[in-house]
SEDO-113434 format. One record per residue (C-alpha): residue number from 1; x, z, y; chain. Coordinates in Angstrom, 2 decimals. Layout:
N
<node><nr>NUM</nr><x>X</x><z>Z</z><y>Y</y><kette>A</kette></node>
...
This chain:
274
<node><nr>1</nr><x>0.00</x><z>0.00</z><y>0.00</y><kette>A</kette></node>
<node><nr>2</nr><x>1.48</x><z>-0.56</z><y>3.36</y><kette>A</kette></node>
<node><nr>3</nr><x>2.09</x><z>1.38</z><y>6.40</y><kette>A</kette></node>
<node><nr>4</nr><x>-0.74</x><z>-0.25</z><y>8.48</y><kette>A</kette></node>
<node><nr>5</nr><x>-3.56</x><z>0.29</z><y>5.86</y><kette>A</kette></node>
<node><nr>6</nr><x>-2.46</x><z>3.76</z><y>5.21</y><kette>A</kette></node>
<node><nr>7</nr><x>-2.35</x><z>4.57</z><y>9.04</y><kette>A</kette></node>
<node><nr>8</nr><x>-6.11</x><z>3.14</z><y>9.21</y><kette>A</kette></node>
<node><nr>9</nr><x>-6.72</x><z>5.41</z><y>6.58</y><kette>A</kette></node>
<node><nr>10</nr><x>-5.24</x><z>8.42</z><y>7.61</y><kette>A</kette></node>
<node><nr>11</nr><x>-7.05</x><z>7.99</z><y>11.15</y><kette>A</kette></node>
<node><nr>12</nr><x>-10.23</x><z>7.67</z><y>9.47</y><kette>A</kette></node>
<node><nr>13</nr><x>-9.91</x><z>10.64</z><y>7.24</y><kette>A</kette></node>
<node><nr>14</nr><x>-8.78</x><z>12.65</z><y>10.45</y><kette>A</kette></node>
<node><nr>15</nr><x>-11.69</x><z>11.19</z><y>12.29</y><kette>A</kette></node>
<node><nr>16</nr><x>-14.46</x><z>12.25</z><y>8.96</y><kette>A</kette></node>
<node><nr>17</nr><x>-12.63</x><z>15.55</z><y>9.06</y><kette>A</kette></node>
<node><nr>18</nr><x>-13.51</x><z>16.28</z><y>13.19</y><kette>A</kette></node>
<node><nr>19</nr><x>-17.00</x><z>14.65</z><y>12.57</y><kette>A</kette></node>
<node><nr>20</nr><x>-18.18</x><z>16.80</z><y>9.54</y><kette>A</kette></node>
<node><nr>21</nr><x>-16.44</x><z>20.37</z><y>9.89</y><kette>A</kette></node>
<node><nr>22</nr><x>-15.06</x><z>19.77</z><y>13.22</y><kette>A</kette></node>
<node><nr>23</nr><x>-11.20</x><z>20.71</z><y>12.13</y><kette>A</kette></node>
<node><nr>24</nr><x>-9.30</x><z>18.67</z><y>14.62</y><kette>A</kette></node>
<node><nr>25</nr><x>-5.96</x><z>17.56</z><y>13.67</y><kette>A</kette></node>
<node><nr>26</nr><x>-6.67</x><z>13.86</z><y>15.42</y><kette>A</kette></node>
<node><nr>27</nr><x>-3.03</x><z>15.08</z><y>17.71</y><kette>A</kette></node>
<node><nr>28</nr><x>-0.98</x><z>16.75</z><y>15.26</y><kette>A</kette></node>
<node><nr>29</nr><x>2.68</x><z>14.96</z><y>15.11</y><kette>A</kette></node>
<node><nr>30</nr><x>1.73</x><z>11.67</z><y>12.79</y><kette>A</kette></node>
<node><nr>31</nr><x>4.91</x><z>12.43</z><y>10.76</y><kette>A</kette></node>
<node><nr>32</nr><x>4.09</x><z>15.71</z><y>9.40</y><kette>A</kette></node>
<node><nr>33</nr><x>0.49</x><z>14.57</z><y>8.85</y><kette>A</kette></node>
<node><nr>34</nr><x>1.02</x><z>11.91</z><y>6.74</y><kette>A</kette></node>
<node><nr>35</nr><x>3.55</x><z>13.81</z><y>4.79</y><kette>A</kette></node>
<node><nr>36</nr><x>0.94</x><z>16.58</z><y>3.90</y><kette>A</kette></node>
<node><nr>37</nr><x>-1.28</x><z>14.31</z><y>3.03</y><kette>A</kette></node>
<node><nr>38</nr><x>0.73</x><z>12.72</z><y>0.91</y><kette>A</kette></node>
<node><nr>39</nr><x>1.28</x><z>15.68</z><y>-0.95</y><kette>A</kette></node>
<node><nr>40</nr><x>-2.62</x><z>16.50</z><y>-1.21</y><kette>A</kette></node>
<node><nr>41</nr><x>-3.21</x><z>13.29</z><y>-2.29</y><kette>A</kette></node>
<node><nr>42</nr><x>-0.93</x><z>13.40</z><y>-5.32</y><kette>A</kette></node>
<node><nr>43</nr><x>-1.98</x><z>17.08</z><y>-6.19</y><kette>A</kette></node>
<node><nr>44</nr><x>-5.37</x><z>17.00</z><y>-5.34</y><kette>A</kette></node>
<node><nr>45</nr><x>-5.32</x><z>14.05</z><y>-7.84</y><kette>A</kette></node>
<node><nr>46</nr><x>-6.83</x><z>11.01</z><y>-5.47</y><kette>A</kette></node>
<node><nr>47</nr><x>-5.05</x><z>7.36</z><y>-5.53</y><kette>A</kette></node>
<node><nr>48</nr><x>-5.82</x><z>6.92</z><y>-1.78</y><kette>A</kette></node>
<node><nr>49</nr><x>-6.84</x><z>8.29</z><y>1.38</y><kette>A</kette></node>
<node><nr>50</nr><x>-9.78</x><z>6.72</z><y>1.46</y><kette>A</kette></node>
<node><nr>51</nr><x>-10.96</x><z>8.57</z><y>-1.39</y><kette>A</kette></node>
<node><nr>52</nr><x>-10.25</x><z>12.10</z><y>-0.01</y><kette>A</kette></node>
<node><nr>53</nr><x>-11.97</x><z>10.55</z><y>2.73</y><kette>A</kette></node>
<node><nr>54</nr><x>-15.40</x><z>10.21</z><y>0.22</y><kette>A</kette></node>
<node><nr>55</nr><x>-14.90</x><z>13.26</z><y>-1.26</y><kette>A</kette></node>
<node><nr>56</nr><x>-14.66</x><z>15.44</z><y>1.65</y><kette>A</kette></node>
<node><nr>57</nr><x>-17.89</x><z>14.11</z><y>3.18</y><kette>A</kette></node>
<node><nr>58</nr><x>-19.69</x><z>14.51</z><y>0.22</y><kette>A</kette></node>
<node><nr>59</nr><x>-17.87</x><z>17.76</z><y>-1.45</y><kette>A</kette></node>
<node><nr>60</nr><x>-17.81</x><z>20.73</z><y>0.80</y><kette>A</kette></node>
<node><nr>61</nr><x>-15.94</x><z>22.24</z><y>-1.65</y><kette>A</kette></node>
<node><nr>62</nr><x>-12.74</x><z>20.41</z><y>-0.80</y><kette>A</kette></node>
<node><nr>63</nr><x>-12.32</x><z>21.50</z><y>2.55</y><kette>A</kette></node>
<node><nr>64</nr><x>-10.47</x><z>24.58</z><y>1.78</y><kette>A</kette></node>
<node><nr>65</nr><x>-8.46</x><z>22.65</z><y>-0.78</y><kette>A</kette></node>
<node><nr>66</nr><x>-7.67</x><z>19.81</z><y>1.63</y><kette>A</kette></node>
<node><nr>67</nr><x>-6.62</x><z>22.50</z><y>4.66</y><kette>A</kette></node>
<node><nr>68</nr><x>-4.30</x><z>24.52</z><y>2.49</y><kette>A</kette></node>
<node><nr>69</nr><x>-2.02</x><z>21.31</z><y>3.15</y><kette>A</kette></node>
<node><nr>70</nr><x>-2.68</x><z>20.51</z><y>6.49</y><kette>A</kette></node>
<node><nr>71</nr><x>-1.72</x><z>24.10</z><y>7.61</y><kette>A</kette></node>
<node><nr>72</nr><x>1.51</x><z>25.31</z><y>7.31</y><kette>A</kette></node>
<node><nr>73</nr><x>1.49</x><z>28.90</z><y>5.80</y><kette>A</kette></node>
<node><nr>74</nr><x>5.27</x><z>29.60</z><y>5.47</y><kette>A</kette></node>
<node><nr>75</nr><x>6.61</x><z>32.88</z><y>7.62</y><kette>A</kette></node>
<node><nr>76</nr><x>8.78</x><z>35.68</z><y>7.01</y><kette>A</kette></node>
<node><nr>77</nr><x>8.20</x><z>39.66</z><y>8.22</y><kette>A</kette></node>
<node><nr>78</nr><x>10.42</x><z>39.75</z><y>11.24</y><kette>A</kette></node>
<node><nr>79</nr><x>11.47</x><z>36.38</z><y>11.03</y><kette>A</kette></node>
<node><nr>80</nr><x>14.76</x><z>35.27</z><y>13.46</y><kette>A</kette></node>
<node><nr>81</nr><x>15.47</x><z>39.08</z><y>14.15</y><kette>A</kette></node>
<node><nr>82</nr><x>16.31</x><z>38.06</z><y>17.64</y><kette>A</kette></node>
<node><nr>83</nr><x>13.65</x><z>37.21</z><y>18.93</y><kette>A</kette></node>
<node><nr>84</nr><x>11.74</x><z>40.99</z><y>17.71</y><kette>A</kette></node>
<node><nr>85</nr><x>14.81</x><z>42.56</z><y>19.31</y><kette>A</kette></node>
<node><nr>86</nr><x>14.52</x><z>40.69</z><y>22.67</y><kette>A</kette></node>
<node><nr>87</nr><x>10.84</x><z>41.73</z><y>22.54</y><kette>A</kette></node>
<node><nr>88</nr><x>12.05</x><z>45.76</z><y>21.78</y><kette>A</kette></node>
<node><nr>89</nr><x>14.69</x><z>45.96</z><y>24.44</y><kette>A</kette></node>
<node><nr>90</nr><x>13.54</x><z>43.60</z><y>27.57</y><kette>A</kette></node>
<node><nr>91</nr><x>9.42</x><z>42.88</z><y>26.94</y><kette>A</kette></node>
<node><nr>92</nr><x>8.46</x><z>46.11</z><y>25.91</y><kette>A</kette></node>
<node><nr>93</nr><x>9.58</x><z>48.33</z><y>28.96</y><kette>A</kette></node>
<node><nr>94</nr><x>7.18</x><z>45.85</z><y>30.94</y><kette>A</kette></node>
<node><nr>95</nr><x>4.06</x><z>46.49</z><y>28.50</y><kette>A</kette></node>
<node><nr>96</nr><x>4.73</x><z>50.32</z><y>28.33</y><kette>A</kette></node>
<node><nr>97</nr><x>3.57</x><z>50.05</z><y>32.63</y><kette>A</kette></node>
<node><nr>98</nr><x>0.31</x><z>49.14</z><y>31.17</y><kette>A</kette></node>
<node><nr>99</nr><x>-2.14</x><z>51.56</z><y>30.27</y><kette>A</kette></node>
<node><nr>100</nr><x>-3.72</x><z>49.38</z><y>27.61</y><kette>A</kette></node>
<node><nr>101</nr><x>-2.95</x><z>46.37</z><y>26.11</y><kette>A</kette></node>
<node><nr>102</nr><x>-4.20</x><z>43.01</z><y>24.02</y><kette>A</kette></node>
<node><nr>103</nr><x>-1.56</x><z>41.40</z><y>21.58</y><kette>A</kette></node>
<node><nr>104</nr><x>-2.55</x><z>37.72</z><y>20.53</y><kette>A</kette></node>
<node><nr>105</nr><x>-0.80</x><z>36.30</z><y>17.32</y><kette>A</kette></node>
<node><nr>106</nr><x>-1.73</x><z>32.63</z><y>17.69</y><kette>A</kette></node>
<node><nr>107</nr><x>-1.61</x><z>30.80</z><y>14.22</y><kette>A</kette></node>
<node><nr>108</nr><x>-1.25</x><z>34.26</z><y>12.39</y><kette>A</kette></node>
<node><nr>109</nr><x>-0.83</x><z>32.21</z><y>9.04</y><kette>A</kette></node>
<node><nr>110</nr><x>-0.40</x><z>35.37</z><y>6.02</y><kette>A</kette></node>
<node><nr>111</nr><x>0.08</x><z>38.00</z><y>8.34</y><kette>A</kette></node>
<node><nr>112</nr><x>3.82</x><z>38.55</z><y>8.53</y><kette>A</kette></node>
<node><nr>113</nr><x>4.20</x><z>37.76</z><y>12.33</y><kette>A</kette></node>
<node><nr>114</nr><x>1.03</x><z>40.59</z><y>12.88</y><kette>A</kette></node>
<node><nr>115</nr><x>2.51</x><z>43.16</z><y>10.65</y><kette>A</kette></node>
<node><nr>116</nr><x>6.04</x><z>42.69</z><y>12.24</y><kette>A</kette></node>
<node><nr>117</nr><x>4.84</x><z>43.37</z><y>15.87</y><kette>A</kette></node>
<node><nr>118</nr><x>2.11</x><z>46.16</z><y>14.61</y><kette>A</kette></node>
<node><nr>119</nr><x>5.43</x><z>48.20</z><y>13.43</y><kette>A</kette></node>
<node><nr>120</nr><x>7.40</x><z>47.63</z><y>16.43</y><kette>A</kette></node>
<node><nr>121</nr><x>4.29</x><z>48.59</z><y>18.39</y><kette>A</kette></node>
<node><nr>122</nr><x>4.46</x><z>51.65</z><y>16.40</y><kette>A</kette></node>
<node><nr>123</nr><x>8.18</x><z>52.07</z><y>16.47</y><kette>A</kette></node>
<node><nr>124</nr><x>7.82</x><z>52.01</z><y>20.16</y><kette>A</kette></node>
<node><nr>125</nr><x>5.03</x><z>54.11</z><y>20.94</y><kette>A</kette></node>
<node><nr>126</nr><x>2.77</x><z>51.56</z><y>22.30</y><kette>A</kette></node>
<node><nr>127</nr><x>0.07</x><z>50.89</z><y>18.88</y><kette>A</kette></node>
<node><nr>128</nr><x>-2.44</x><z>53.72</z><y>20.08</y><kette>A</kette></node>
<node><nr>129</nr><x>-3.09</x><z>51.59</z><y>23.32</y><kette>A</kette></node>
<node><nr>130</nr><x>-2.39</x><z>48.18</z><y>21.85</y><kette>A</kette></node>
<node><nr>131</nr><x>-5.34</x><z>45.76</z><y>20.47</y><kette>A</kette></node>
<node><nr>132</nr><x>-3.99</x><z>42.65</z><y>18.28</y><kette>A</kette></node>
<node><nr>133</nr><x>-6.10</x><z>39.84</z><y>17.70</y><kette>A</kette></node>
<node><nr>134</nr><x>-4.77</x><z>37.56</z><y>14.93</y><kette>A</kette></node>
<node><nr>135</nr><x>-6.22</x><z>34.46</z><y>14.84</y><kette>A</kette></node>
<node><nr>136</nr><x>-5.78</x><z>31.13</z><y>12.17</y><kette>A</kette></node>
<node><nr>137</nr><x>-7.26</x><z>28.06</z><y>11.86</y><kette>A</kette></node>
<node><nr>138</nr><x>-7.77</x><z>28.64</z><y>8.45</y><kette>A</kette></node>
<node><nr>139</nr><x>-10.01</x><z>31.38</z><y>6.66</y><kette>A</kette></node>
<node><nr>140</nr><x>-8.15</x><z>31.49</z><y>4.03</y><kette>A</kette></node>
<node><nr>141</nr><x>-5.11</x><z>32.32</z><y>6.14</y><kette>A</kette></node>
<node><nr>142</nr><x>-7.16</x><z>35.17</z><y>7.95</y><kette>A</kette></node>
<node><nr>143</nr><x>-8.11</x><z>36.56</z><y>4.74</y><kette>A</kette></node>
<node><nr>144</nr><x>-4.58</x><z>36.79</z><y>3.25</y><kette>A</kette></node>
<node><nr>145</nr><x>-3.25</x><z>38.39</z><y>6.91</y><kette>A</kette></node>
<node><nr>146</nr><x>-6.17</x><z>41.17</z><y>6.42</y><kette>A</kette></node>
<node><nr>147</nr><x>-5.20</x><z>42.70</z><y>3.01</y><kette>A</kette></node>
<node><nr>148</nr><x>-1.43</x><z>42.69</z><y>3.90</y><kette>A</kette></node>
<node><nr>149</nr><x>-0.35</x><z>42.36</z><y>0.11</y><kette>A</kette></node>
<node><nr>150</nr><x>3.17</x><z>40.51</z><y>-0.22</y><kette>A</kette></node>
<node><nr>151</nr><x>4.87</x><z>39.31</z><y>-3.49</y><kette>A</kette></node>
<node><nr>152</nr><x>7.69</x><z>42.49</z><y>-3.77</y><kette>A</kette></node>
<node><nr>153</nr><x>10.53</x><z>39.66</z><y>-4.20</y><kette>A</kette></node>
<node><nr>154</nr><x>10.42</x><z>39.16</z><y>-0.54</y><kette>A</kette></node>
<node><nr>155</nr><x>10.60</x><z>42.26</z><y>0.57</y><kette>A</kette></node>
<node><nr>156</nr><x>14.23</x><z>42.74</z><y>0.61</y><kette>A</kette></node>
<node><nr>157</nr><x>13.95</x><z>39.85</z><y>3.04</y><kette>A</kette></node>
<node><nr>158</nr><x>11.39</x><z>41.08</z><y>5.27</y><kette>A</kette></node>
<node><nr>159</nr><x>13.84</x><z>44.38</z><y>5.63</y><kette>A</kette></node>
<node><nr>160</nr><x>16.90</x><z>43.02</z><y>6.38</y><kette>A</kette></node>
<node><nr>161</nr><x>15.04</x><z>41.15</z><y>9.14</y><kette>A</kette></node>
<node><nr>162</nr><x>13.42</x><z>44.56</z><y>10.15</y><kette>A</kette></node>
<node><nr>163</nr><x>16.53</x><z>46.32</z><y>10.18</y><kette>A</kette></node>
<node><nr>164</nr><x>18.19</x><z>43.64</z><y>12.01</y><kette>A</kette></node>
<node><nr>165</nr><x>15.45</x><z>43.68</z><y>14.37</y><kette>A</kette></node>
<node><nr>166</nr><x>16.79</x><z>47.13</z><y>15.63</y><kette>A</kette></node>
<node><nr>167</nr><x>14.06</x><z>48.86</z><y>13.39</y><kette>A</kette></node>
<node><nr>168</nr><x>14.24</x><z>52.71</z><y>14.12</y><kette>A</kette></node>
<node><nr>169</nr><x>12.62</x><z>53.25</z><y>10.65</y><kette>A</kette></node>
<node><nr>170</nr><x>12.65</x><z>52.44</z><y>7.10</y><kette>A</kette></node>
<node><nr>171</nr><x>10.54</x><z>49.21</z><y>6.18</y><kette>A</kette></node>
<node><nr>172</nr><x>9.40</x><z>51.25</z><y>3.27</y><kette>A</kette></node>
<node><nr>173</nr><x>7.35</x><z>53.84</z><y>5.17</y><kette>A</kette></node>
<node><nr>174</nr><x>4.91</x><z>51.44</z><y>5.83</y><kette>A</kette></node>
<node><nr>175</nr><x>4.09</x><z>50.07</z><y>2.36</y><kette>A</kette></node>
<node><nr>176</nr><x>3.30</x><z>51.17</z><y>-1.24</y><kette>A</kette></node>
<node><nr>177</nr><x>3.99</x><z>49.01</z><y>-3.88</y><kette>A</kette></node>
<node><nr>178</nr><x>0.42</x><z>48.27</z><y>-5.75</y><kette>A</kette></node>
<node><nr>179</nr><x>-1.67</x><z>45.38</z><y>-7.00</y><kette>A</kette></node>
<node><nr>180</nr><x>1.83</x><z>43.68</z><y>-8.38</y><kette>A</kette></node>
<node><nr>181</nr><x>3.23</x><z>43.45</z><y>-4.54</y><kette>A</kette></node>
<node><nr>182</nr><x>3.93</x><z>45.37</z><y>-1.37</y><kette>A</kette></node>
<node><nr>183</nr><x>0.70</x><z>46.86</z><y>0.18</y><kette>A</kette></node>
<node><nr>184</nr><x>1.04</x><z>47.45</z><y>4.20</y><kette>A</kette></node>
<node><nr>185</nr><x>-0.34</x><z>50.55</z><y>5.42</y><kette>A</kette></node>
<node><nr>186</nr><x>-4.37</x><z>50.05</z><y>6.43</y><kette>A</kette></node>
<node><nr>187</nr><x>-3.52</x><z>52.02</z><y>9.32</y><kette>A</kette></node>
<node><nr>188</nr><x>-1.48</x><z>49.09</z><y>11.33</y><kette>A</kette></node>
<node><nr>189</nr><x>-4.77</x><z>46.51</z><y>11.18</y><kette>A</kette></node>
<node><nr>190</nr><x>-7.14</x><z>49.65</z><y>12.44</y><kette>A</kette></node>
<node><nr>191</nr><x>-6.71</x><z>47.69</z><y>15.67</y><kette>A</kette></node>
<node><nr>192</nr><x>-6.51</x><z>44.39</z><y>14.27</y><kette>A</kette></node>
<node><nr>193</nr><x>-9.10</x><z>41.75</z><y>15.22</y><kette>A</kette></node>
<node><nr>194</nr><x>-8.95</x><z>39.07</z><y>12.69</y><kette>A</kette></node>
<node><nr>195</nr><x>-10.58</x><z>35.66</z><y>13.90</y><kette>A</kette></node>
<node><nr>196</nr><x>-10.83</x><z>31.71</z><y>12.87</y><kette>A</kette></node>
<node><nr>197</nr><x>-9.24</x><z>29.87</z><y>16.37</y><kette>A</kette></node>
<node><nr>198</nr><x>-8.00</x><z>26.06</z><y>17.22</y><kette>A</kette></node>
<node><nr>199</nr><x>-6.09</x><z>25.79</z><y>19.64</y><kette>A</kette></node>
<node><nr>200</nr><x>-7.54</x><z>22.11</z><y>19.54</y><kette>A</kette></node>
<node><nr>201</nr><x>-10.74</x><z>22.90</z><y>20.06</y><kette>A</kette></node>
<node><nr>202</nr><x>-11.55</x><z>26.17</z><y>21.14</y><kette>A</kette></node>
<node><nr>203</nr><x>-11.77</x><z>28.48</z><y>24.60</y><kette>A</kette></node>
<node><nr>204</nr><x>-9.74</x><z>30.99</z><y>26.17</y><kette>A</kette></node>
<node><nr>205</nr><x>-9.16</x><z>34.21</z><y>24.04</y><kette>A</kette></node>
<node><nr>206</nr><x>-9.45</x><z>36.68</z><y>26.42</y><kette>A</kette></node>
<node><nr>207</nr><x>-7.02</x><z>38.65</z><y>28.90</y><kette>A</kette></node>
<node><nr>208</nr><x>-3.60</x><z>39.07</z><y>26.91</y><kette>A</kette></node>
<node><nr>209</nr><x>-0.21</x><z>41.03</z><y>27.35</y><kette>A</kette></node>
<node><nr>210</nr><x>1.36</x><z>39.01</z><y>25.09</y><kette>A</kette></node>
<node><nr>211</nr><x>0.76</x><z>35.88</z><y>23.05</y><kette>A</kette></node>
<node><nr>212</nr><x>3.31</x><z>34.88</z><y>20.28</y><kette>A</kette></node>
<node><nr>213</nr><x>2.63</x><z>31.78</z><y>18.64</y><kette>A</kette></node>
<node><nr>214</nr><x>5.73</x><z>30.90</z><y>17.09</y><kette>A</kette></node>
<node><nr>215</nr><x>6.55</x><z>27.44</z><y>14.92</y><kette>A</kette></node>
<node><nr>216</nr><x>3.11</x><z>26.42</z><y>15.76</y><kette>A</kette></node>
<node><nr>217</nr><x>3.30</x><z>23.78</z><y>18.48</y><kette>A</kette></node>
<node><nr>218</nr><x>5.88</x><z>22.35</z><y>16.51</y><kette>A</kette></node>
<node><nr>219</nr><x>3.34</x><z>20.23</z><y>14.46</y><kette>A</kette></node>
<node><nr>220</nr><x>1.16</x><z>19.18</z><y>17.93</y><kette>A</kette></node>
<node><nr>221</nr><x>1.92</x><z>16.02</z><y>19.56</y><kette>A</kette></node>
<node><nr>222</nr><x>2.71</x><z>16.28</z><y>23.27</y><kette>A</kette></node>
<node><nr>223</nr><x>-1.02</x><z>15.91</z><y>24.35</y><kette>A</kette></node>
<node><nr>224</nr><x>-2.01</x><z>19.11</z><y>22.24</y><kette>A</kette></node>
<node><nr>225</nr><x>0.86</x><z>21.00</z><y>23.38</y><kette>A</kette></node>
<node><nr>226</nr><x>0.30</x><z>20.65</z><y>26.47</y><kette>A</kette></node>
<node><nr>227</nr><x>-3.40</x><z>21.96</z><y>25.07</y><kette>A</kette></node>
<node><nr>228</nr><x>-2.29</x><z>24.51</z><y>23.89</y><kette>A</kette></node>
<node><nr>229</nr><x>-0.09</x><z>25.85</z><y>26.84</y><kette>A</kette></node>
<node><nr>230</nr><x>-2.81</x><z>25.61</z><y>29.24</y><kette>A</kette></node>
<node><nr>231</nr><x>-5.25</x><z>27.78</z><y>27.05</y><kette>A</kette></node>
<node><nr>232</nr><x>-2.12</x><z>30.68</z><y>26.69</y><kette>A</kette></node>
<node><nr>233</nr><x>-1.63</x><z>30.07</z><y>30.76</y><kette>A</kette></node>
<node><nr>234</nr><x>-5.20</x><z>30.97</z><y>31.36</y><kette>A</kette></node>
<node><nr>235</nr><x>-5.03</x><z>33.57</z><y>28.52</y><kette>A</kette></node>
<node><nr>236</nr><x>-2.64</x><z>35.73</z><y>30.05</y><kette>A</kette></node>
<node><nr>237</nr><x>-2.68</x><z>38.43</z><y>32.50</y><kette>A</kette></node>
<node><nr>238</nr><x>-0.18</x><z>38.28</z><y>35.93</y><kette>A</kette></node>
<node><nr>239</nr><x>3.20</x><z>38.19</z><y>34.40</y><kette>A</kette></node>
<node><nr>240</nr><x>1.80</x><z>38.31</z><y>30.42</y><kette>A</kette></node>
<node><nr>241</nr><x>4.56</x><z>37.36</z><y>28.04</y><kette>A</kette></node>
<node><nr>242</nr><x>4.59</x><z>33.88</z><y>25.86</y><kette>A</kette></node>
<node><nr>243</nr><x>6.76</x><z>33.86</z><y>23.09</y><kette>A</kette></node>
<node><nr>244</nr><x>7.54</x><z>30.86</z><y>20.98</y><kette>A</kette></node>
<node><nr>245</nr><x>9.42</x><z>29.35</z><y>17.97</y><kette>A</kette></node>
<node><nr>246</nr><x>12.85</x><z>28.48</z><y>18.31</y><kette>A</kette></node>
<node><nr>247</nr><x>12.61</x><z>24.83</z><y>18.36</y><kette>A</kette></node>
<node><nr>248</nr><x>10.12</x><z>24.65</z><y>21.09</y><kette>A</kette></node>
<node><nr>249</nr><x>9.99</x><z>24.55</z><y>24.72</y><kette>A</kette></node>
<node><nr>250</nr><x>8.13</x><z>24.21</z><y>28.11</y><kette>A</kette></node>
<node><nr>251</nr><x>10.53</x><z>22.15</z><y>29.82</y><kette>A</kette></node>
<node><nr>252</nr><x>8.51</x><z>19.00</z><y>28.87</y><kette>A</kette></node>
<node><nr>253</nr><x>5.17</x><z>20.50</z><y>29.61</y><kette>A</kette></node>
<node><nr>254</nr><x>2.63</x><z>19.24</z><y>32.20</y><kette>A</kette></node>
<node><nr>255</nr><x>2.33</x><z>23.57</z><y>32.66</y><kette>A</kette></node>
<node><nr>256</nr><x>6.12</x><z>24.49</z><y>33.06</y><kette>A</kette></node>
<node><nr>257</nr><x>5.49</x><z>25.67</z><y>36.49</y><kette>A</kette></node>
<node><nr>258</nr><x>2.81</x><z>28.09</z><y>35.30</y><kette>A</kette></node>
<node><nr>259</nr><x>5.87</x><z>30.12</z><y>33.26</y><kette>A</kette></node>
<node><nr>260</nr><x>9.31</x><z>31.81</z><y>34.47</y><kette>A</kette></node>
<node><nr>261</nr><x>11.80</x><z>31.47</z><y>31.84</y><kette>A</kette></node>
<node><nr>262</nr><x>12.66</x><z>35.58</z><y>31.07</y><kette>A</kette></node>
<node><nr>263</nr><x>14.51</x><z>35.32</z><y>27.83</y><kette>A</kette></node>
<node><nr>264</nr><x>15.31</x><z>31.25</z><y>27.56</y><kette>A</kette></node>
<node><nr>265</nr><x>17.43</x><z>31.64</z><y>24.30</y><kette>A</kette></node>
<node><nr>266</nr><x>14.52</x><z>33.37</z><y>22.64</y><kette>A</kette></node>
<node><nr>267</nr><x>12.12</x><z>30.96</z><y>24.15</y><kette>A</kette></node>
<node><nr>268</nr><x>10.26</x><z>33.93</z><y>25.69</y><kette>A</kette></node>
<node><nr>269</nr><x>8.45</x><z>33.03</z><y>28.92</y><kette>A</kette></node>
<node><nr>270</nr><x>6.43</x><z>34.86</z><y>31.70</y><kette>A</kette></node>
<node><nr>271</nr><x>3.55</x><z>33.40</z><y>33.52</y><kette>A</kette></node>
<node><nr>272</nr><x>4.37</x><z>33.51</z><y>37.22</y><kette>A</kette></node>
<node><nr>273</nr><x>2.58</x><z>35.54</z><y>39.59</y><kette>A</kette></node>
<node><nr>274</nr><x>0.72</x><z>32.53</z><y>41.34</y><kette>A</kette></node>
């Protein structure tokens, strides 16, 4: 099959996809798209696009299926240490000024990203007056960040990242092993709100502190980001905190102006006071 008729394809099944269970990835980087949909259509066990395409409008059962490949679900608990350190030693003496505060994880995938910054909350003295909101595009997603449960062979991982985060605890005191894995403590989603969000289709998520959506954007052609900025610019209070993933940036974006760079090698950003 060649390039062209697969591109028709692919924009069709994109377009059936918007138009039936409005899940807009119409803008997501072409590249990555067609590469995940590659890989559903050779596991999911169709010969082309076009017949994911039939079987999606006509089998709501393969939604979940078909999003468990268009959403990327990979994270680690503290993942690049850096950035969680920048965020102890140079964000968090501006959020303890505040006498309450709202935490948005944008694209919370499993949870790791939510956990992370519910401990260093803790750690810091700030999780009594802090509300998260963790939000996904994909239930499933949501569901797996709200029990907390991780396979125990990452763990070592997730505490070498803690500890390198400049942890002032033991990742263990917030876990018990059960269930075959590592069960986080109930206690750090008490203030948890867990929520299905696009960040290509949906509103502003109220007034935030801080927004980290990290090795999101990445996927977004430069239309979406650009999105996607502006809803986090309008999301944030005076001088709110945007952190991102490593490989992204404002420079390019139509809202650079809105954000002060405060910790550029962490790509940690602070709207301006305008």
């Amino acid at each position: 099959m060649s390039d062209a008729i697969e591109d028709i394809e692919i924009r069709l099944l994109l377009e059936a996809l918007y138009q039936r269970y409005h899940y807009d990835f119409r803008n997501y980087a072409q590249a990555s798209i067609r590469r995940r949909l590659r890989q559903a259509r050779q596991q999911l066990g169709f010969t082309t696009f076009s017949a994911i395409q039939e079987g999606l409008l006509h089998d709501e059962g393969l939604l979940p299926r078909l999003l468990g490949y268009l959403t990327v679900q990979v994270s680690e608990m503290f993942r690049d240490p850096s950035y969680f350190l920048a965020l102890r030693e140079q964000v968090v003496p501006h959020l303890r000024t505040y006498p309450s505060l709202k935490v948005w994880v944008a694209g919370c995938s499993g949870g790791e990203e939510l956990y992370s910054l519910a401990i260093l909350f803790r750690e810091e003295g700030l999780a009594d007056r802090t509300l998260f909101y963790a939000t996904d595009i994909s239930q499933e997603a949501i569901e797996t960040a709200s029990r907390g449960i991780y396979a125990l062979d990452r763990i070592k991982g997730f505490t070498q990242n803690h500890r390198a985060s400049g942890g002032k605890s033991s990742l263990s005191d917030y876990y018990t092993t059960a269930y075959g894995g590592a069960a986080f403590d109930k206690s750090l989603r008490e203030r948890v709100v867990f929520s299905d969000h696009s960040l290509v289709a949906d509103a502003v998520f109220g007034e935030m502190h801080l927004i980290s959506c990290r090795n999101v954007m990445i996927y977004f052609d430069r239309v979406l980001q650009d999105r996607a900025l502006g809803l986090f610019r309008d999301s944030l209070v005076r001088n709110g905190f945007l952190g991102l993933g490593a490989k992204e940036s404002l420079r390019f974006s139509a809202h650079a102006s809105s954000f002060a760079d405060f910790i550029r090698s962490e790509r940690i950003y602070q709207r301006r006071d305008i």
